[in-house]
C-alpha positions in Angstrom: -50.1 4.7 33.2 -51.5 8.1 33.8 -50.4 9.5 37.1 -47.9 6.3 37.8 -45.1 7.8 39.8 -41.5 6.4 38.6 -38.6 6.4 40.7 -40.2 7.9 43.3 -40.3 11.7 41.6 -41.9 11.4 38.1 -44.9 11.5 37.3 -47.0 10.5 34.2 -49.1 13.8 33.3 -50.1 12.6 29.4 -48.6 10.2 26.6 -47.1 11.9 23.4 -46.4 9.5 21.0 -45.5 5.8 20.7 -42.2 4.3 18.7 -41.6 1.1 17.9 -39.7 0.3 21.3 -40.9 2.7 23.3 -43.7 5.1 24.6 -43.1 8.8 25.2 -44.9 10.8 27.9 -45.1 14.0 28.9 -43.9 14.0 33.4 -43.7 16.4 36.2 -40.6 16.5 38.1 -41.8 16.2 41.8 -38.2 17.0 42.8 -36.9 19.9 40.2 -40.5 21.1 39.5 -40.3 20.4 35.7 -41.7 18.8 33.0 -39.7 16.3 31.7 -40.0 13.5 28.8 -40.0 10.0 30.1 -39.2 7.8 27.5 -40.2 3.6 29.0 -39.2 0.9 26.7 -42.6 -0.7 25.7 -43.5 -4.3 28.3 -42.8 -7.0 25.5 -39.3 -5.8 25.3 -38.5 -5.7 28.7 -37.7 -9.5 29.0 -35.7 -8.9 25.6 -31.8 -8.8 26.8 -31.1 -7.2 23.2 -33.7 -4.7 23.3 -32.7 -3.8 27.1 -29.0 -3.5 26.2 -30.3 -1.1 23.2 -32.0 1.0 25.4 -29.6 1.8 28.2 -26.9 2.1 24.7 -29.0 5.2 24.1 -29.1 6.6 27.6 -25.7 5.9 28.1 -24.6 7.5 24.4 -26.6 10.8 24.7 -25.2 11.2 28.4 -21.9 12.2 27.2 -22.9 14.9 24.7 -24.0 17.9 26.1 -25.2 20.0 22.9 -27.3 22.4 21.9 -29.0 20.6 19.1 -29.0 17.3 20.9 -31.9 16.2 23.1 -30.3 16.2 26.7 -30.9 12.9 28.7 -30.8 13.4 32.8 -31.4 10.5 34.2 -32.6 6.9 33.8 -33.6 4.0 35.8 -35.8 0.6 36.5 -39.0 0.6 38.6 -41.4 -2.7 38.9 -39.9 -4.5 36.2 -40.0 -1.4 33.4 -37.4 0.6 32.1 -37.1 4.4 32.0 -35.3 7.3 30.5 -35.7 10.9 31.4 -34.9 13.4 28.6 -35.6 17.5 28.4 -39.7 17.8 27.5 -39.2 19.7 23.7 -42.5 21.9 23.1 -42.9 21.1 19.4 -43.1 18.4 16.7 -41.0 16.3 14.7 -39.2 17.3 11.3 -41.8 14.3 9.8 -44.7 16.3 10.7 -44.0 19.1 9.1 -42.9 17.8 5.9 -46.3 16.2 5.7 -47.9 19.5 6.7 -45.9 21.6 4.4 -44.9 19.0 1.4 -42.2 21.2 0.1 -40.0 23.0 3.2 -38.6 26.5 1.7 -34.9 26.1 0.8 -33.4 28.0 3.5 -35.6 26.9 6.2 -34.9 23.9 5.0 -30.7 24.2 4.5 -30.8 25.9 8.6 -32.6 22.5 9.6 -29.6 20.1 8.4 -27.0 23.1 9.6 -28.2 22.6 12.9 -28.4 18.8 12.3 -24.8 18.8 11.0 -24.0 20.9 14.4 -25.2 17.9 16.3 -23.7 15.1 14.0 -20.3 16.7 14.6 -20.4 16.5 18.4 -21.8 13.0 18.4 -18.8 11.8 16.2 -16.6 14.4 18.0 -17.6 11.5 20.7 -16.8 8.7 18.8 -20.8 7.8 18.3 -22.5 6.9 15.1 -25.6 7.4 15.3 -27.0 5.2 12.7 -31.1 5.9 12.6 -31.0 9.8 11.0 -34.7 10.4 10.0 -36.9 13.5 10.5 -38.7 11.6 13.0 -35.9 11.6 15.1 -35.2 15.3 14.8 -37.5 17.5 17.1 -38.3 21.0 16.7 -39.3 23.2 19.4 -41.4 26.1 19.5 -38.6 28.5 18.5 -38.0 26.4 15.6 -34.5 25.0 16.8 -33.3 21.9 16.1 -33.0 18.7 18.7 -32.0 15.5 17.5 -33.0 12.5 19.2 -33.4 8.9 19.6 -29.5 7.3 19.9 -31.0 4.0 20.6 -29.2 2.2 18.2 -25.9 4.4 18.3 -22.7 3.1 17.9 -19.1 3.7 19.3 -16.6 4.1 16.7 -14.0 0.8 16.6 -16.0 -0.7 19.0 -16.3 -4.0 17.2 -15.0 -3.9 13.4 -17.2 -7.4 12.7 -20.7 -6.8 10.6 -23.9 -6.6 12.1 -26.1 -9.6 12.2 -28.8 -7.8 11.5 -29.8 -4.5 9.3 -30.2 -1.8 11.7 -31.9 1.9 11.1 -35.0 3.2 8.7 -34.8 1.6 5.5 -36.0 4.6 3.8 -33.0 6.6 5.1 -30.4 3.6 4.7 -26.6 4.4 3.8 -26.0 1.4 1.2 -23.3 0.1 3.3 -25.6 0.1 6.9 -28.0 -2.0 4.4 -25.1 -4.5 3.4 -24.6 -4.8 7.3 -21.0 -3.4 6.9 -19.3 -1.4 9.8 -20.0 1.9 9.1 -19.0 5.4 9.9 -19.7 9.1 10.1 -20.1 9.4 6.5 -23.2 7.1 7.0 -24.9 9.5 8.9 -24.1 12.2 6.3 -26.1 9.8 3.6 -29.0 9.7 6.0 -29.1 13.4 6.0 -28.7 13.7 2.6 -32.1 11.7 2.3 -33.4 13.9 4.9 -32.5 17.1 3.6 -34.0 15.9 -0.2 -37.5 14.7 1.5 -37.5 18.8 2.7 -36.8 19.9 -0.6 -38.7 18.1 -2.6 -41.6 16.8 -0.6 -40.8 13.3 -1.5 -38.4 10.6 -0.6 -35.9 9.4 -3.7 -36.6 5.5 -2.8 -40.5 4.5 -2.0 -42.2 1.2 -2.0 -44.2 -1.2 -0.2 -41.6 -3.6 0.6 -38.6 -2.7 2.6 -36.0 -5.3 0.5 -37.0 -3.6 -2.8 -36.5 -0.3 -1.2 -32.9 -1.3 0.5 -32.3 -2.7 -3.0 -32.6 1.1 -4.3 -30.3 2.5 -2.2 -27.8 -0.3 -3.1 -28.1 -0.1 -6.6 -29.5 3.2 -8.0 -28.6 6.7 -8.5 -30.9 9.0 -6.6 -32.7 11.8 -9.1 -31.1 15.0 -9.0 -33.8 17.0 -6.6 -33.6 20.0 -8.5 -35.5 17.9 -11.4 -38.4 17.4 -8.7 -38.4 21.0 -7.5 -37.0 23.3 -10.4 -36.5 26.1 -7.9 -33.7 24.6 -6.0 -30.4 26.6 -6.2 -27.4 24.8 -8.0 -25.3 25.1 -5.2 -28.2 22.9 -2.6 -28.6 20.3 -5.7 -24.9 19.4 -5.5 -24.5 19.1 -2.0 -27.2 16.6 -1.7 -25.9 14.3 -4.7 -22.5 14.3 -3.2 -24.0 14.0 0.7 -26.2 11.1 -0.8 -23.1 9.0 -3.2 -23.2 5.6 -3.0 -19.4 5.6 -2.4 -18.9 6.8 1.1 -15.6 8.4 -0.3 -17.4 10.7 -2.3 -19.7 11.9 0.5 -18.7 14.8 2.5 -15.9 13.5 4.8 -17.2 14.5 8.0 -20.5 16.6 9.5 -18.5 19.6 9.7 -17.4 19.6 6.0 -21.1 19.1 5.1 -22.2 22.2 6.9 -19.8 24.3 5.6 -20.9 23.8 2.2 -24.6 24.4 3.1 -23.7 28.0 4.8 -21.7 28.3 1.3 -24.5 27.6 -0.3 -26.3 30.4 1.7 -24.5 33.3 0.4 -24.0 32.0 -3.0 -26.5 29.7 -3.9 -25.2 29.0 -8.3 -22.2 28.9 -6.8 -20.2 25.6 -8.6 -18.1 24.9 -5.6 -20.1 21.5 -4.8 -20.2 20.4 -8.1 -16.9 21.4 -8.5 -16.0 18.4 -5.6 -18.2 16.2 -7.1 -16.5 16.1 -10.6 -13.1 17.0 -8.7 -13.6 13.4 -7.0 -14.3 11.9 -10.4 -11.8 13.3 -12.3 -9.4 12.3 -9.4 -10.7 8.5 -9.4 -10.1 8.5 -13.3 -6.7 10.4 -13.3 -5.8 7.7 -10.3 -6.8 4.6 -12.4 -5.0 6.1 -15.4 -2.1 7.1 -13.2 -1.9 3.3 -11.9 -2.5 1.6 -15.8 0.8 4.4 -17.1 2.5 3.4 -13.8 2.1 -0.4 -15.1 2.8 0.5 -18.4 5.7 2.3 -17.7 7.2 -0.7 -15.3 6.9 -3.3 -18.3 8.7 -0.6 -20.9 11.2 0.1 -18.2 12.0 -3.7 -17.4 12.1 -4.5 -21.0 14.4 -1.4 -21.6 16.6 -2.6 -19.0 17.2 -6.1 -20.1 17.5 -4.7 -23.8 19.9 -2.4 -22.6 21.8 -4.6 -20.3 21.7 -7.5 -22.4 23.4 -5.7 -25.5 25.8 -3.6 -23.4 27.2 -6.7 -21.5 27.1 -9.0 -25.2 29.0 -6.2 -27.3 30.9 -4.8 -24.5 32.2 -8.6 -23.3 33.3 -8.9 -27.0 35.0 -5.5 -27.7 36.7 -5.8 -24.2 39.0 -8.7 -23.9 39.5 -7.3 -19.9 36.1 -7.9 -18.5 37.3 -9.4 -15.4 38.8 -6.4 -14.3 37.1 -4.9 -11.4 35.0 -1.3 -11.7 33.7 1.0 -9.1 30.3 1.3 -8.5 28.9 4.8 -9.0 26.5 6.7 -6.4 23.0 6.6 -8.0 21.2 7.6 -4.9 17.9 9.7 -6.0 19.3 10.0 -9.8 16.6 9.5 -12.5 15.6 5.5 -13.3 16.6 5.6 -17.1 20.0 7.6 -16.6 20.8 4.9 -14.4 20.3 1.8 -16.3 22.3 4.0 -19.0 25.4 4.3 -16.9 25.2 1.1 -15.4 24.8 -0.7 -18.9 27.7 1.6 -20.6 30.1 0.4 -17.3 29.2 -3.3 -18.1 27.0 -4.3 -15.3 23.8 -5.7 -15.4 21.0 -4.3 -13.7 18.0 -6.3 -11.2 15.0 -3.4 -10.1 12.5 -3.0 -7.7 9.8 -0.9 -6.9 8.8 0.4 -3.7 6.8 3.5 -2.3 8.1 6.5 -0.9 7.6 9.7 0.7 10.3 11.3 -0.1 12.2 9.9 -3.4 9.8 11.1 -6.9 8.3 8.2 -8.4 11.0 7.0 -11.0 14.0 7.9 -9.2 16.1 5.9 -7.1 15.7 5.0 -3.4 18.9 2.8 -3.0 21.4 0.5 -4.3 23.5 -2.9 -3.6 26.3 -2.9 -3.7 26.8 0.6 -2.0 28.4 3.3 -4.0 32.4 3.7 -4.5 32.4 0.0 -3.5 34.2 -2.5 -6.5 32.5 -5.1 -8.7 33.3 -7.2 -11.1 32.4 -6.7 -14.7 29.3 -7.9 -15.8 27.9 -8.3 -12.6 24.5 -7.2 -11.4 24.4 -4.1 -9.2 20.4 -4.2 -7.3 17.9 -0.8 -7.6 15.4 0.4 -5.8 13.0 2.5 -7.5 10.7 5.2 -6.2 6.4 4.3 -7.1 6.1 8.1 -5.7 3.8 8.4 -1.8 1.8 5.3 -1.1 -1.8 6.6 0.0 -1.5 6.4 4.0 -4.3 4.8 5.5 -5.6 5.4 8.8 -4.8 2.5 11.4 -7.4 1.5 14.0 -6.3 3.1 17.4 -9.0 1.5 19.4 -7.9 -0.2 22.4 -4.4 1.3 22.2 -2.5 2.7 24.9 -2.3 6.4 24.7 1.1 7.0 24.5 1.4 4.1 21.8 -1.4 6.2 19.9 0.6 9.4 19.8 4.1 7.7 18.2 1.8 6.0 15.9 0.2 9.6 14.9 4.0 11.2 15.1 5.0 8.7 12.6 2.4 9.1 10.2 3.2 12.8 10.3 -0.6 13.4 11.3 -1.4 16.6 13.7 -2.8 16.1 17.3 -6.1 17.9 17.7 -8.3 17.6 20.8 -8.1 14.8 23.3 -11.2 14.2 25.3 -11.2 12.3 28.0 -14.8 9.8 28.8 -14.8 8.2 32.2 -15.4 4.2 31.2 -15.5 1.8 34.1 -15.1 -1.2 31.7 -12.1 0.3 29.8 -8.7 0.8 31.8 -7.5 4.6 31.9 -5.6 5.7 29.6 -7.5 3.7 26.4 -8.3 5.3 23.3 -12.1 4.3 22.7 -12.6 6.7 19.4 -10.7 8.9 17.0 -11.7 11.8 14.5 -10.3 9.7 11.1 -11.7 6.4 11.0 -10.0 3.1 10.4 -8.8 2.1 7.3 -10.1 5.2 5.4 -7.3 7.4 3.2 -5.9 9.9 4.7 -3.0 12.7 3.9 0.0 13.7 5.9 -0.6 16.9 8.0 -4.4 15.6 8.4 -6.0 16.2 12.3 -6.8 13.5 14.4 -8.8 14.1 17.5 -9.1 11.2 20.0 -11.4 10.0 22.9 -10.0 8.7 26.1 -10.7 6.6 29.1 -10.3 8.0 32.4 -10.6 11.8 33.7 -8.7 14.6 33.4 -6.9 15.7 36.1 -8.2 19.5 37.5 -4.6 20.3 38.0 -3.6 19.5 34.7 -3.8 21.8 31.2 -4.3 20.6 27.7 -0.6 20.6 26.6 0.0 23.3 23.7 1.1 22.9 20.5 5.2 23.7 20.7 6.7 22.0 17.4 7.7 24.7 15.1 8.6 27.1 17.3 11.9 28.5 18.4 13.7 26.6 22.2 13.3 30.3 23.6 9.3 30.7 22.8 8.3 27.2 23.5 10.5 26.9 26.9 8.8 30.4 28.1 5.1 29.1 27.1 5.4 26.0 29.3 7.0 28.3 32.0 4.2 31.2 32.0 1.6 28.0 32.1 3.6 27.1 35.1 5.3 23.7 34.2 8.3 23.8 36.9 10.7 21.2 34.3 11.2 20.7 30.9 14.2 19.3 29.2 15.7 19.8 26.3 18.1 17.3 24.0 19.5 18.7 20.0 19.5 16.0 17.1 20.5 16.4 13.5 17.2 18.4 12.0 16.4 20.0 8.1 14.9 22.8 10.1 16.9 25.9 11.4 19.0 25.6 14.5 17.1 25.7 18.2 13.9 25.1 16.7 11.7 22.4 18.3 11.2 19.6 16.5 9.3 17.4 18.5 7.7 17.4 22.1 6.6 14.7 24.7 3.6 15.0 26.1 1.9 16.1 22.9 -0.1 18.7 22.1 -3.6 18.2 23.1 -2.5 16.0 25.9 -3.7 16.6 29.4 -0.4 16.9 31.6 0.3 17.5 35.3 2.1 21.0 35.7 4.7 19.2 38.0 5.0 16.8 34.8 8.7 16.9 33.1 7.9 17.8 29.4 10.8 16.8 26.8 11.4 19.2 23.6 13.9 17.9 20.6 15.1 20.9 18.9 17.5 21.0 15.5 21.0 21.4 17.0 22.8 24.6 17.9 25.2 25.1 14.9 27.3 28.5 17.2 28.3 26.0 20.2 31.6 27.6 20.2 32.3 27.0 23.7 33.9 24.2 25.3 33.9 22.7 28.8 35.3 19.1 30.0 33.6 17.6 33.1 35.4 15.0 35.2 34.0 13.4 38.0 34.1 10.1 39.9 30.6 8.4 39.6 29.8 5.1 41.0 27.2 3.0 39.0 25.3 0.5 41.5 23.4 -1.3 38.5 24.5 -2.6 34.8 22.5 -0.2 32.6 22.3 2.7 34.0 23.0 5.7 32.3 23.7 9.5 33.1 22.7 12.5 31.9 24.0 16.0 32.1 22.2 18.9 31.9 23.7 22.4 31.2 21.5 25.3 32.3 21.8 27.9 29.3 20.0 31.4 29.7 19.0 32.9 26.3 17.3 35.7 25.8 16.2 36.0 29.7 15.0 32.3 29.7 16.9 29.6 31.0 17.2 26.6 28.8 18.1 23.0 30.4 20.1 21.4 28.0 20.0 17.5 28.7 23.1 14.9 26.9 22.9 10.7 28.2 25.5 8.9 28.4 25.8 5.2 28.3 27.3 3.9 32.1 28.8 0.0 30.4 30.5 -1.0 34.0 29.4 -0.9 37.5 31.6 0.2 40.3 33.7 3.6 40.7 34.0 4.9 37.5 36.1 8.0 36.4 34.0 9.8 34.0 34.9 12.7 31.1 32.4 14.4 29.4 32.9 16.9 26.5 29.7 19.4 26.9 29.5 22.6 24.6 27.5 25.7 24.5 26.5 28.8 22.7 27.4 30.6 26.0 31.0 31.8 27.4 31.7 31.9 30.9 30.6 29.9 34.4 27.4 27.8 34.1 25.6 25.2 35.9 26.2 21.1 35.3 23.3 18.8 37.0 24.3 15.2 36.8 21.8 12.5 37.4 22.6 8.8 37.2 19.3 6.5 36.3 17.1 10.3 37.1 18.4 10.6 40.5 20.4 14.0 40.7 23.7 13.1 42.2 25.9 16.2 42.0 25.7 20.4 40.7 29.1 21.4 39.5 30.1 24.8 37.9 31.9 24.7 34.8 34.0 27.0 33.0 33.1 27.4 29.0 35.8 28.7 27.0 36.1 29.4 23.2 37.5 26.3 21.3 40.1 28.3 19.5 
């Protein structure tokens, strides 16, 4: 193999070391005049349509991140029946050799390793790739002693397929228990893998050994790992927490994402007995019991509740249906919208009706008060009859829906709704995935998340170089959001008012999104809380003839404030076709002459000047 020329420009100068699918040898660049590392999947894989797929998986994974900490792969390719990979040559060794050279790595040195592999983690799942096989042998260090993680040959694209594996894939020394159990896994999987990493540095040893690979799969399944300060008394407090909670065998105690992790290991820098990790740890714990006691009183509570309200009921309508020789007259239903569960059933049962519950989730009505009612307040029933509640369990936990495969628009509403926060979109050229596909996102399917969480996604297609990442203009005021979008030079944006909480003119909602990449000749949409000083008043009449059943019309009133012009934008349902006389009733915070656009189905059809005059 020594001096074979692939693909007409590399050139083997000596072999480095040998994996189980693949050599690695050291190449000259004929073209670039560099070394390089050519990676070739080994002969008796070659024919192998799994192993092949595997291999060009890794090229094709480690060719979308461009990192620091990540080993850089420039090119790859088939000659005479073998299969090669070029990477960047790293002048070094492997984290696996020096753990066997030093036994026990110093606790810093040690901490800066898994920062930098935490650094590299984050961008790979950034990507929407799991890595899957995190062992030391996989992480390279160069002669500088930086990090270079490696070896993405059995990486996996988040949501790419949600059945299990057919097969256990990855080190079995390094194992997450649920990549053992073959279950889809995620970027908390990696973090386990670390976790075992980072306690092999500190400790000189591995927490599971033995000569079979089942028994040792079996260990990370089944038992606790031993706290590594007990093996190496000179660990900080702060280091010995972060790897029990990196290395849980419930991924929800784990450190949530790669990013999390490092932050507590630069924590841990500065104050090493600090109890902030451990604090997490029993923080989770005391969480997971509060949450089961919470659920058992929620039960608890239901049963006394139901049996209050047929004890109350039941002797209200009984002594009441004898002391009352009316009790077909009929009574008024009273509003107990949001009022608290037991003062309900009270008044209810001291009016004479009886009283049927339900319980529901909510976001916004306490748990124990009520959502709504049948039949609706101020309405008349007859005594004795059952009036219908609805009452509040308190926020369901929101969990994360799978986005893969969805349309991007369809993903944003979905992330609107949830009342989740648009970070970064990244757009991936895919030739096997239409544009405009979400392939990945930052919170993973089916995993608990909180309202106001960040969600970053990755897209098919390519952004365009005359587009901009759209900002984030939700919370500001119409004036400051309309002059951003004009200084980045969008030419059109539209505004419409809606019934809001928040104060008047401020936006409450945009289209595109923020994060978005968007065409400066784009029209962008705000929704702003309605004007509350539109003491101005202006009727428009005009003949309009609608061509198609449908259609509709919109007026849009061009209002300057504060120097900027704001396009105020009304539609208005067109029921008829033909020649039409229209009216429209438009208002404004300004007095005086302004402009009127008026577009039927977005075709601009007339400018008019109107004259706004106070209402009074």
């Amino acid at each position: 193999m020594i001096g074979r020329v692939f693909g007409g420009r590399y050139e083997i100068i000596q072999e480095v070391n040998s994996g189980g699918m693949a050599h690695i040898f050291k190449a000259f660049c004929k073209k670039t005049k560099t070394v390089v590392a050519l990676k070739i999947l080994k002969e008796k894989f070659s024919l192998s349509a799994e192993y092949v797929t595997r291999f060009k998986k890794e090229a094709q994974a480690t060719f979308s991140l461009d990192h620091e900490n990540i080993v850089r792969v420039r090119d790859i390719g088939f000659d005479d029946g073998v299969y090669y990979m070029v990477m960047d040559y790293i002048e070094g060794s492997c984290l696996k050799a020096l753990i066997e050279r030093e036994k026990i790595i110093d606790e810093k040195d040690a901490v800066l390793y898994a920062v930098q592999v935490c650094s590299a983690l984050s961008a790979a799942h950034k990507k929407g790739i799991i890595h899957r096989d995190i062992k030391p042998h996989n992480i390279l260090l160069d002669i500088s002693g930086n990090i270079k993680l490696t070896d993405f040959g059995i990486a996996k694209s988040i949501g790419v397929s949600q059945e299990k594996e057919n097969q256990v894939i990855g080190s079995v020394y390094y194992i997450s228990p649920e990549q053992a159990r073959g279950e889809e896994v995620d970027a908390r999987s990696d973090i386990y893998s670390l976790g075992i990493v980072l306690y092999e540095m500190l400790t000189g040893e591995l927490p599971f050994a033995g000569e079979k690979t089942v028994s040792v799969a079996l260990k990370h399944l089944n038992e606790q790992i031993t706290a590594p300060i007990s093996k190496n008394p000179k660990l900080s407090a702060a280091i010995n927490y972060i790897v029990l909670k990196a290395t849980s065998k419930n991924p929800k105690e784990r450190y949530r994402t790669a990013d999390a992790f490092k932050e507590d290991l630069l924590r841990a820098l500065a104050d090493p007995q600090g109890a902030f990790a451990e604090q997490k740890v029993r923080q989770y714990m005391d969480q997971k019991t509060i949450a089961e006691k919470h659920k058992k009183n929620k039960t608890i509570k239901i049963c006394i509740l139901a049996a209050l309200i047929l004890a109350i009921t039941a002797s209200a309508v009984f002594g009441i249906s004898l002391l009352t020789p009316s009790s077909h007259k009929a009574l008024t239903v009273p509003n107990l919208y949001a009022q608290d569960a037991g003062y309900a059933f009270k008044v209810l049962a001291d009016m004479g009706f009886s009283v049927e519950v339900t319980y529901e989730p909510s976001e916004v009505i306490k748990e124990g008060f009520i959502i709504s009612q049948s039949p609706e307040p101020e309405s008349c029933a007859s005594f004795g009859s059952a009036v219908s509640l609805v009452v509040s369990l308190g926020p369901a936990a929101l969990t994360m829906p799978d986005l893969y495969g969805a349309a991007i628009n369809d993903a944003l509403n979905i992330i609107e709704e949830m009342g989740l926060i648009l970070g970064e979109v990244v757009y991936e050229p895919r030739d096997d995935i239409p544009s405009g596909t979400v392939i990945s996102q930052s919170l993973f399917a089916d995993t608990v998340i909180e309202k106001g969480d960040t969600i970053m996604l990755v897209v098919s297609g390519t952004q365009s170089p005359e587009g901009i990442s759209m900002p984030q203009l939700t919370g500001l005021n119409v004036q400051q959001a309309v002059k951003m979008l004009n200084d980045a030079g969008f030419t059109y944006c539209l505004v419409y008012e809606e019934d809001s909480q928040q104060s008047s003119g401020t936006v409450t909602s945009q289209s595109p999104q923020q994060g978005i990449q968007t065409l400066l000749s784009n029209r962008v949409d705000l929704w702003i809380s309605a004007f509350t000083d539109k003491r101005y008043c202006a009727v428009l009449r005009m003949n309009i003839d609608i061509s198609e059943p449908g259609s509709f019309i919109r007026t849009v009133l061009e209002v300057p404030i504060d120097g900027t012009v704001i396009n105020i934008a009304q539609e208005w349902p067109a029921s008829e076709t033909g020649l039409q006389m229209f009216s429209f009733n438009l208002s404004s915070i300004i007095e005086g002459m302004a402009p009127v656009r008026i577009y039927v189905n977005n075709e601009l059809i007339s400018t008019q000047e109107v004259e706004f005059v106070d209402e009074e």
